[in-house]
C-alpha positions as CSV (number, residue, x, y, z in Angstrom):
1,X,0.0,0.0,0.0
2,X,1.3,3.6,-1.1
3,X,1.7,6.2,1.3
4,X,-0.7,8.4,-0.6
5,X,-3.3,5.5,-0.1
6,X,-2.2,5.3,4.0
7,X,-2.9,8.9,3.9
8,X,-6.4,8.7,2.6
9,X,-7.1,5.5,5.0
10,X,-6.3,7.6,7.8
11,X,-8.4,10.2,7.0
12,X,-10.9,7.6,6.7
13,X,-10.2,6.2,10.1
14,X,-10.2,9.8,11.6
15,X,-14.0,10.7,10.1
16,X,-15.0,7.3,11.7
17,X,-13.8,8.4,15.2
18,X,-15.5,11.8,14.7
19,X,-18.6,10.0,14.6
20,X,-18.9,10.6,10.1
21,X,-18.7,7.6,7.9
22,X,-14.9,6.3,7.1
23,X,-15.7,6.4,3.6
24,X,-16.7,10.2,3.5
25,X,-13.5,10.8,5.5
26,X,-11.8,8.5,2.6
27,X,-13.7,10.8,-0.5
28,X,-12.1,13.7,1.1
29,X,-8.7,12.2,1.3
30,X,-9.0,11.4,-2.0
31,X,-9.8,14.5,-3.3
32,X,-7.3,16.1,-1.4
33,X,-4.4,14.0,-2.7
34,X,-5.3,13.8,-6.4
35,X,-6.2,18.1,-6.2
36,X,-8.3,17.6,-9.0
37,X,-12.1,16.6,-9.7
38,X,-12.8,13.2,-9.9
39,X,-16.2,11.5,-10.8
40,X,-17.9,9.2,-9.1
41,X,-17.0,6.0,-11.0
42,X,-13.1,7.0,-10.5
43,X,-14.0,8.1,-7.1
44,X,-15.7,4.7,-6.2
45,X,-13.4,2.3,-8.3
46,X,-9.9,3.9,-6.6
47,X,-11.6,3.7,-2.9
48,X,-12.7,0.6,-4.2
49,X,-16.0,0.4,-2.4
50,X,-19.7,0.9,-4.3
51,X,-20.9,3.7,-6.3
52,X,-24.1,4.1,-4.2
53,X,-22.0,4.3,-0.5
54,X,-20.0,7.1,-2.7
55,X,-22.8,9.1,-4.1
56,X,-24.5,8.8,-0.4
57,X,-21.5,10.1,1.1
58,X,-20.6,12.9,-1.3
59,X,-24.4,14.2,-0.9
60,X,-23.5,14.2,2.9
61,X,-20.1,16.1,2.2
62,X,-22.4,18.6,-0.3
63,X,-24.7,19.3,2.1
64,X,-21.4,20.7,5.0
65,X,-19.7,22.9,2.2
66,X,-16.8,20.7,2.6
67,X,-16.8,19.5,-1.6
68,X,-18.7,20.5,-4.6
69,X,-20.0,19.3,-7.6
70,X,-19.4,20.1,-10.8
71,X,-20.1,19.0,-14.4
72,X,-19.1,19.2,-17.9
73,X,-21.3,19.9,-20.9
74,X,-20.3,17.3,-23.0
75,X,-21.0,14.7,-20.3
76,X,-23.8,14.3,-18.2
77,X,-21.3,12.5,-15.5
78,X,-21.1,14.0,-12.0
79,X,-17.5,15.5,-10.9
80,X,-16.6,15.9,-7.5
81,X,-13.9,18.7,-6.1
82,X,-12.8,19.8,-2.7
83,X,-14.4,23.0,-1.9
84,X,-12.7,26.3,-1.7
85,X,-11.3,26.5,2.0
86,X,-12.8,22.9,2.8
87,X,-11.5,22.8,6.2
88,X,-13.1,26.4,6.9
89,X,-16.5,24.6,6.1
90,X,-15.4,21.3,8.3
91,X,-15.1,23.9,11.3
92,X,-17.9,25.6,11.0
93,X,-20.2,22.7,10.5
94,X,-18.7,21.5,14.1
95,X,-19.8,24.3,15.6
96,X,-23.5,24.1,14.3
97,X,-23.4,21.0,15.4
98,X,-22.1,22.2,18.6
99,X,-24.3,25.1,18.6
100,X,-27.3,22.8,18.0
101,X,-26.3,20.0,20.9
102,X,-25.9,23.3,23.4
103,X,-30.0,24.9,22.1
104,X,-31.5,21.2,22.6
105,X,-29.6,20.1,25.9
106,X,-30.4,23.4,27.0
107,X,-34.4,23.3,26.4
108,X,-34.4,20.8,29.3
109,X,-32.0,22.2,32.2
110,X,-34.7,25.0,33.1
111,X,-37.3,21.7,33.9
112,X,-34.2,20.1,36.2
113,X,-33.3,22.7,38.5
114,X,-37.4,22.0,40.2
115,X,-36.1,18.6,40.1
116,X,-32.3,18.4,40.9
117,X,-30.8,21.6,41.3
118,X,-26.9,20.0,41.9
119,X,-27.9,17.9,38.3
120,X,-29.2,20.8,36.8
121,X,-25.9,22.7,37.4
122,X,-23.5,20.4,36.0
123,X,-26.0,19.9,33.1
124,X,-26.0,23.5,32.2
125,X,-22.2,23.7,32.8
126,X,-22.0,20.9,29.5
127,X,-24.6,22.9,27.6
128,X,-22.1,25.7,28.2
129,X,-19.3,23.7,26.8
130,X,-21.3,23.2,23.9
131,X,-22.1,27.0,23.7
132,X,-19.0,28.4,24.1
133,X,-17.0,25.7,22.0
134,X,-19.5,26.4,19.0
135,X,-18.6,30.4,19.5
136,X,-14.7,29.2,19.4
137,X,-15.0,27.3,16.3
138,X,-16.3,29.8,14.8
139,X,-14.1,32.8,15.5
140,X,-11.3,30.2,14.9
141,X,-13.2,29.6,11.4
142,X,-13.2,33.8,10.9
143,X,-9.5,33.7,11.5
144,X,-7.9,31.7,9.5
145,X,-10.4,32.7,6.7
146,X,-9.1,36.2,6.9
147,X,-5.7,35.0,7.3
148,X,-6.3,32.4,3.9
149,X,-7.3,36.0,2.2
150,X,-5.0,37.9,3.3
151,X,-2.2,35.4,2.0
152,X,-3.8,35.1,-1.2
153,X,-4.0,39.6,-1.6
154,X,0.1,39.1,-1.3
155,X,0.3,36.5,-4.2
């Protein structure tokens, strides 16, 4: 196995622990290391795993701004790129996700503290985590944005 193919394993292995699908984690890899579109026959023969568990995935990957899809007019074939500041998009979707997990534990602390006040504490403090982590990503996200454009004015 090449190194280049270890690389894109790991990245599967990584969107696995995150809770994602090792195969999306794998699509991005992919697309990372070849820098160019790829459809999703190439996509699915060089993972080597089904054209439907591909096309699921990239829908999944469309939907979080992290790759886009693009076509060609003398094909009706789908193409599949990384998106422009990918990792920008893989941030920011973590912190709606963190954002949302904060809003829904948070609908129920209000109903604990009647019940368990001590409970009701250390449940707000994680729904504060969750808060406050979302509000990190997020400026974190801003920053290095600005700090992508900024590099790109010089060039």
């Amino acid at each position: 196995m090449s190194a280049v193919d270890r690389f894109v394993d790991e990245l599967g292995l990584i969107s696995q622990e995150g809770g994602d699908s090792r195969i999306s984690g794998r699509i991005v890899g992919l697309l990372l290391v070849e820098g160019r579109e790829l459809s999703l026959a190439e996509i699915s023969e060089r993972l080597g795993v089904s054209r439907a568990s591909v096309s699921t995935n990239a829908r999944l990957l469309l939907r979080r701004g992290v790759i886009r899809l693009t076509a060609h007019a003398d094909n009706r074939r789908d193409y599949y790129e990384l998106a422009a500041m990918p990792f920008f998009a893989m941030l920011e979707d973590l912190a709606d996700r963190f954002a949302r997990h904060g809003q829904s534990l948070g609908r129920h602390v209000s109903g604990m503290r009647a019940e368990d006040p001590a409970a009701a504490g250390r449940a707000d403090d994680l729904t504060s985590f969750f808060e406050k982590s979302a509000i990190i990503l997020r400026d974190w996200s801003k920053t290095l944005r600005d700090e992508e454009a900024l590099q790109e004015d010089r060039q």
